[in-house]
C-alpha positions as CSV (number, residue, x, y, z in Angstrom):
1,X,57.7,38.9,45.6
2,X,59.5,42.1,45.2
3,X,60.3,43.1,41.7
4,X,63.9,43.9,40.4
5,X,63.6,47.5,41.0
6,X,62.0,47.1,44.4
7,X,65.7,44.5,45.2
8,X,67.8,47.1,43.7
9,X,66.3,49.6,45.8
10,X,66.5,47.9,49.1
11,X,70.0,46.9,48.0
12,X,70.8,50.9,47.3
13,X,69.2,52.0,51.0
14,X,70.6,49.1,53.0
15,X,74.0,50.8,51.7
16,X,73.8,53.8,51.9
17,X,72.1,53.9,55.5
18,X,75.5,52.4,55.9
19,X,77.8,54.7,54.9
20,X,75.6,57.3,56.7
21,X,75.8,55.2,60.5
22,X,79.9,55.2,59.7
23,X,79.7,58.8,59.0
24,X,77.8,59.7,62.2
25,X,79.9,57.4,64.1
26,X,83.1,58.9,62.3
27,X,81.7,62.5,63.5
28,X,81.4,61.0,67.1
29,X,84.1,61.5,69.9
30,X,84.0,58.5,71.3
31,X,87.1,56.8,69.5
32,X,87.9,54.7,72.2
33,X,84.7,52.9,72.3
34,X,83.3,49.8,69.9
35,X,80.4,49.7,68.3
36,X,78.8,47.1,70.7
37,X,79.9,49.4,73.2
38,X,78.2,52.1,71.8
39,X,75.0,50.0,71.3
40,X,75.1,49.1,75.4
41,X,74.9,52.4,76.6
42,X,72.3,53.3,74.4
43,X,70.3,50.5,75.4
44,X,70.9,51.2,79.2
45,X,70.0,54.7,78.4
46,X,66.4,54.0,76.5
47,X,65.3,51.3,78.5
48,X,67.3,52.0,81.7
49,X,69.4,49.7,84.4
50,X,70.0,45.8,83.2
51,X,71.5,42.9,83.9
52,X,74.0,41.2,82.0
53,X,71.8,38.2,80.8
54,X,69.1,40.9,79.4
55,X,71.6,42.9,77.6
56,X,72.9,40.4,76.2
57,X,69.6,39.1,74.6
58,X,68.4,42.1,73.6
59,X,72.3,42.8,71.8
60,X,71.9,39.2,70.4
61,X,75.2,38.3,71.8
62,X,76.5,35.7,74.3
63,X,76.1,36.6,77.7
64,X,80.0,36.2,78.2
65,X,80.5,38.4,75.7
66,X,78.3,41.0,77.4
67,X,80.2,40.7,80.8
68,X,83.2,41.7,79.2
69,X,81.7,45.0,76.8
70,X,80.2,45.9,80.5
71,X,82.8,45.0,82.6
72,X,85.1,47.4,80.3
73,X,82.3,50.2,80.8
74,X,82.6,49.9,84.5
75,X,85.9,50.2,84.8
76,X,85.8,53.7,82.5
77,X,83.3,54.8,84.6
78,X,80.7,54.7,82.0
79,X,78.0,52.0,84.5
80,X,77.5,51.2,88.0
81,X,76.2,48.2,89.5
82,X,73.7,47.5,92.1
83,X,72.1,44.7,93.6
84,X,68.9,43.3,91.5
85,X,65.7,45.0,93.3
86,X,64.7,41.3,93.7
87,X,67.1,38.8,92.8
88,X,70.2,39.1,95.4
89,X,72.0,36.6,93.2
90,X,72.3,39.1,90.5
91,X,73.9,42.3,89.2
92,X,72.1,45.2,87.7
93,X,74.1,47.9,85.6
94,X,73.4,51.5,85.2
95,X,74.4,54.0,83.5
96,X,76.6,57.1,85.9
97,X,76.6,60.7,85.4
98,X,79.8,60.5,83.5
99,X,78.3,57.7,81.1
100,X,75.6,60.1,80.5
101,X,77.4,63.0,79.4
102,X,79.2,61.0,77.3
103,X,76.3,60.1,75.8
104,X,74.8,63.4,75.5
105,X,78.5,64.2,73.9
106,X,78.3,62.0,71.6
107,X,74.8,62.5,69.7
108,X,75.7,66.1,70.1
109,X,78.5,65.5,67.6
110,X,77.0,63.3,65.2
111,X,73.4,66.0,65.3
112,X,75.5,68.9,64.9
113,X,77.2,66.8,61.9
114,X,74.2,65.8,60.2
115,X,72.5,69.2,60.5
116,X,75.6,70.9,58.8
117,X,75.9,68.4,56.4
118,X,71.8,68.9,55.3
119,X,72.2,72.5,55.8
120,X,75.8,72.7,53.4
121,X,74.9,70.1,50.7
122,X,71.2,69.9,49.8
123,X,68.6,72.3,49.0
124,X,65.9,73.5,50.5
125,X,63.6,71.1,47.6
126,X,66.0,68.1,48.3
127,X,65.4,69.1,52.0
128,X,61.9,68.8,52.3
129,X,62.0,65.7,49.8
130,X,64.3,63.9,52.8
131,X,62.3,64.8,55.1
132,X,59.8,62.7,53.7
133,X,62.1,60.0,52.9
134,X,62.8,59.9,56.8
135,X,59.5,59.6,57.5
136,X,58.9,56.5,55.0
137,X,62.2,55.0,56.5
138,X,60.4,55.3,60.1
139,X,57.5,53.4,58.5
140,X,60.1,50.9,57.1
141,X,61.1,50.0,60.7
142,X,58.5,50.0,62.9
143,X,57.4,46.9,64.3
């Protein structure tokens, strides 16, 4: 069982990783998409084309939930479907050239935000120091 300080300091990181994802999504252009959105063309980006059932388990969300996040992503252009290499009776999304410079637009923003951030408001000491934090967090969520 985790000790007090070890609760408080879970409770302290889940925070303010927090306030750090709504800063970098703050610093990103893409207003006019949701978070779940967001999430979906990230996914189709790492792991490449999908279906809807598939995003939707992976996203943890009902797949008529996912046919309308990608049904709105089509129609901005964002994903194109194709026929399933081996299932005729299904659908398989992609992302298009304009989804990924979107993308690529996005992280952009929230890098350049993060690095100018680091670079304006912590020392080279607290630098190095969360360097090494980030590499304990990476340890925190691997699987």
């Amino acid at each position: 069982m985790p000790d007090k300080n070890q609760e408080r300091l879970a409770t302290d990181l889940g925070a303010v990783v927090g306030v750090l994802m709504r800063r970098l999504r703050a610093a990103s252009p893409q207003g006019e998409l949701s978070p779940t959105q967001r999430a979906v063309i990230a996914r189709i980006d790492a792991d490449g084309p999908a279906t809807i059932a598939a995003l939707a388990r992976a996203e943890l969300v009902r797949p008529q939930s996912m046919r309308m996040t990608v049904g709105a992503l089509e129609d901005m252009g964002v994903f194109a479907r194709s026929p399933h290499p081996t299932d005729g009776r299904q659908v398989v999304f992609s992302l298009t050239e304009e989804g990924r410079r979107l993308l690529k637009v996005a992280r952009q923003a929230k890098q350049n935000w993060l690095a100018v951030t680091i670079a304006e408001r912590l020392t080279p000491e607290e630098q190095r120091t969360l360097a090494t934090a980030t590499a304990l967090i990476r340890r925190l969520t691997q699987e």
